[in-house]
C-alpha positions in Angstrom: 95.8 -72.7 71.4 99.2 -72.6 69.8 101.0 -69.1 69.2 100.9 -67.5 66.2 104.1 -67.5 64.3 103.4 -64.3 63.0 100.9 -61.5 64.6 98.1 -60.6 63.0 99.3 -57.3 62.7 102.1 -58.2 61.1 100.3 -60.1 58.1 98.2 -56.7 57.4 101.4 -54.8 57.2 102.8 -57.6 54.9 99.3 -57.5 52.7 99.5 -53.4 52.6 103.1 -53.7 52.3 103.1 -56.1 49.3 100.2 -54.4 47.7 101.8 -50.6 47.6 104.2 -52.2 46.2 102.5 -54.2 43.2 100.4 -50.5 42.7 103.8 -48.4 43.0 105.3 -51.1 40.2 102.2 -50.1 38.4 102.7 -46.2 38.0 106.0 -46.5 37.6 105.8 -48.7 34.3 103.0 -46.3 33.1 105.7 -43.8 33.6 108.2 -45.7 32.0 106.1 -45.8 29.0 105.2 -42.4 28.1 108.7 -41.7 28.3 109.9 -44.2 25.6 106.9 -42.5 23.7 108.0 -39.2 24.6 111.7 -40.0 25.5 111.8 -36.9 28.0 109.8 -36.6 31.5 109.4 -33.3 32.7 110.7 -32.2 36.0 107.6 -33.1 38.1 107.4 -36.6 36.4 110.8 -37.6 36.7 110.1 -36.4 40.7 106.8 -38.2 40.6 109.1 -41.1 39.5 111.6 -41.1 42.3 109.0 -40.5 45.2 107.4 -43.5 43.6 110.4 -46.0 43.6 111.8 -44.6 47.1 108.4 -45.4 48.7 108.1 -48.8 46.9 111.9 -49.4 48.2 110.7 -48.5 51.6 107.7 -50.6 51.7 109.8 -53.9 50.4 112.2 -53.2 53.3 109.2 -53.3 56.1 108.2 -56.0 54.1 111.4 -57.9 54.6 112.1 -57.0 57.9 108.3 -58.4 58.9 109.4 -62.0 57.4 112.6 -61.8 58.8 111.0 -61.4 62.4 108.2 -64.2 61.4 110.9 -66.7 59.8 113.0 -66.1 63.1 109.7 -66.5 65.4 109.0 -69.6 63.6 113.1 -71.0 63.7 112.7 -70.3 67.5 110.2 -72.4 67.7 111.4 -75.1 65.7 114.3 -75.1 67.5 112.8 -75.5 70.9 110.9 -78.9 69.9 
């Protein structure tokens, strides 16, 4: 059986990952909206806010760093045919 390009493990993260993301996205529009109806946050929104896009920033760096690993796995690979 041929080796997996990428580890199972490593599609999970990219599944959890991608969808923390999409749900982070989410909030932060909902946000986004009762501000333009409001046009102020309070404090512990506009905090709320900023937790929310740092840990969508994080996940879509794991998420990148994941492919990056799977797209070198898969050029090492390539290149040793």
């Amino acid at each position: 059986m041929a080796e997996p390009v990428i580890e199972r493990e490593e599609v999970v993260a990219l599944l959890f990952n991608v969808s923390d993301i999409v749900a982070a996205l989410s909030r932060i529009e909902r946000c986004s909206r009762r501000m333009m109806a409001r046009k102020r946050l309070t404090e512990a929104e506009r905090a709320a806010l900023r937790a929310e896009r740092e840990r969508m920033l994080a996940n879509a760096a794991r998420t990148r760093e994941l492919a990056e690993r799977a797209q070198a796995k898969l050029d090492a690979k390539t290149s040793q045919r």
